[in-house]
Structures are given as structure tokens and as C-alpha cells.
C-alpha positions in Angstrom: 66.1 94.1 147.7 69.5 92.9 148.6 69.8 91.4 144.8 69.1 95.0 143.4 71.6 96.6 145.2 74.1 94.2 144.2 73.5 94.5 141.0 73.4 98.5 141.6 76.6 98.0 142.7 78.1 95.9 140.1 76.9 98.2 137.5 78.3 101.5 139.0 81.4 99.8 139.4 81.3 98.6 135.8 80.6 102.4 134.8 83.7 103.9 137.1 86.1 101.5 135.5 85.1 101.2 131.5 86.2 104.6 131.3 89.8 104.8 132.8 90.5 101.2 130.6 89.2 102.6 127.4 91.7 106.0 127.4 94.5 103.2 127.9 96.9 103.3 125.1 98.1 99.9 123.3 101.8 99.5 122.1 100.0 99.0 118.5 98.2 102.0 119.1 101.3 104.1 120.0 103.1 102.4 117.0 100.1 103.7 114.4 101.4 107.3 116.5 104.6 106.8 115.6 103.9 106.1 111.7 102.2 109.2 111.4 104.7 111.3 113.2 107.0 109.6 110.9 105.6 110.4 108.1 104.7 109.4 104.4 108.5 109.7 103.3 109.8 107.0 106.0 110.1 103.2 105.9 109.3 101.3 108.3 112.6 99.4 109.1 111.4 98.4 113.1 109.9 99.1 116.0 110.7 99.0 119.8 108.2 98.5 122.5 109.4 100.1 125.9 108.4 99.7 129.1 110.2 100.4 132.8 109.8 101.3 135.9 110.7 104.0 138.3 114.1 104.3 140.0 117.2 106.1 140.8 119.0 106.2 138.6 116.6 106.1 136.2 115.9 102.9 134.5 117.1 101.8 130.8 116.1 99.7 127.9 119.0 99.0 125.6 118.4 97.8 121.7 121.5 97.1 119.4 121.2 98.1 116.0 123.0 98.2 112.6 123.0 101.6 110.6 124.6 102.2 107.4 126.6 104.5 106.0 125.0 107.4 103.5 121.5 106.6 105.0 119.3 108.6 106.5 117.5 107.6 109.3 114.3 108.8 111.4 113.8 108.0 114.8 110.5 108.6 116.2 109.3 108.0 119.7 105.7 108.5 121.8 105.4 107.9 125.5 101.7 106.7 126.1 99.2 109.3 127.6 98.9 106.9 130.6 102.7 107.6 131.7 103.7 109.2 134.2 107.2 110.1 132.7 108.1 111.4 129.2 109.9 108.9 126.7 114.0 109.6 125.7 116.2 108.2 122.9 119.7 108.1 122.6 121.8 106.7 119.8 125.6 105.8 120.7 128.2 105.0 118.3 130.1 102.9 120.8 130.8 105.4 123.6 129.7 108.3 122.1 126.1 110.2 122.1 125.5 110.4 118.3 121.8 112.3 118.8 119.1 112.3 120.9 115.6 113.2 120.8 116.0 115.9 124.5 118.3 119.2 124.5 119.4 119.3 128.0 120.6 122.7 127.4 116.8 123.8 126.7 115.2 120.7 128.2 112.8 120.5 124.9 111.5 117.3 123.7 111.5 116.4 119.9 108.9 112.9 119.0 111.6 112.7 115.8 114.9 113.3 114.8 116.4 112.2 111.5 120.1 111.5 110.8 122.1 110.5 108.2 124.8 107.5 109.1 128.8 108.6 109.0 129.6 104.9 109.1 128.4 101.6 108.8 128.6 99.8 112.2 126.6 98.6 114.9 124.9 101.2 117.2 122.6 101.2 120.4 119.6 103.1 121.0 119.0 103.7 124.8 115.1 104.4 125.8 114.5 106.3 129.6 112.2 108.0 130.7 113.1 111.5 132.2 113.5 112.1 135.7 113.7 108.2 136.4 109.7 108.1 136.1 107.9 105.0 135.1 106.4 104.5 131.7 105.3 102.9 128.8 106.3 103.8 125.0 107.8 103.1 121.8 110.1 103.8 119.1 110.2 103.6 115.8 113.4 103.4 113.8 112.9 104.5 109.4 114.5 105.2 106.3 114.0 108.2 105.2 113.2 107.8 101.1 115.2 109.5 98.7 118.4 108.4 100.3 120.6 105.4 99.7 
């Protein structure tokens, strides 16, 4: 009898946990997200996986790029459904905010902005997540076709 109910046991708690790991987002499966947010027109050019943690102030995850000039470029983030905070981008041109993908003015969110390079230099893209909350996500930088 004792045998049964173990097994009982092992079984419900096989049936409580399958669910919560299958609705679990993979960075592959947020990247196949990003591609279609993208859309048909964008190249891929790379991707960047982001994960942090809470904290005050909030955490950030810092890639370097190169851009050049004439080009136009799409930039297309997804936060995983699993997160508890909501992915941000920011490019900087040295010191200076270039775009981002939040209006603090209106506090929306945008999953893509596109922008066409000024100058041909090295960039950054910072990644938080608002209000310093923890989370997983990823980015997706493109070229957007047509334009050289």
C-alpha cells in the first residue's frame, strides 16, 4: 500500500511540475520571436541573449557594436513570458542616447525600432529591465533591405 502511494505521489508531482516547465520560454524560442517581429524585410546581422537580476539601481547588460553610416537598422527585443520585468534597449553614440525602444514621457513600450546610422562608428546597446526587475530576453539587431 505504501508502494502505491508513493508512486501516487511521484506521479502528481510529475503532473504539477510538467506544466509550469513546458510554458518556459527558450532564448532560441524568443530569438524565432524576434525574427518574426522583425520581419521579412530585415537581415539578421546578430543576436543578444539577456539575462539579469533584480536590483537598485537596476541591473545592465552592455554589448558594443559597429553601425555604419547610410544604413538602416532594426532593433527588435522580447522579454520572455516568464519575466517578471519588461525588456529595454538603449543605443548610445558614445555619451549620447541615440533611440530607445521606451518613451519615458508616455511610458509605452515598442518590441522594434528602426534607425538609420548618421555615422560610422562604434556604438553600445544597453539591455535593463524596467523598474530594476529581474528577467530574461533578447535582442535582435538587422538591416533593414533596400538600404545600403
Amino acid at each position: 500500500m505504501s508502494c502505491k502511494r508513493a508512486i501516487g505521489a511521484f506521479v502528481l508531482g510529475l503532473v504539477l511540475l510538467i506544466p509550469a516547465a513546458a510554458f518556459a520560454q527558450t532564448e532560441d524560442e524568443l530569438l524565432d520571436i524576434c525574427g518574426a517581429i522583425a520581419g521579412p524585410e530585415a537581415t539578421y546581422l546578430r543576436d543578444f541573449k539577456v539575462r539579469l537580476e533584480a536590483g537598485d539601481p537596476p541591473p545592465v547588460q552592455r554589448y558594443p557594436i559597429i553601425l555604419k553610416k547610410g544604413n538602416k537598422y532594426r532593433f527588435t527585443i522580447v522579454s520572455s513570458q516568464d519575466s517578471e520585468g519588461v525588456l529595454k534597449l538603449e543605443l548610445y553614440d558614445s555619451n549620447r542616447l541615440m533611440a530607445t525602444t521606451n518613451n519615458p514621457a508616455t511610458g509605452a513600450d515598442y518590441p522594434t525600432i528602426d534607425w538609420v546610422c548618421s555615422k560610422t562608428g562604434a556604438y553600445h546597446l544597453f539591455f535593463t529591465f524596467k523598474e530594476g526587475k529581474a528577467g530574461m530576453g533578447v535582442g535582435m539587431l538587422s538591416l533593414v533591405d533596400g538600404e545600403s
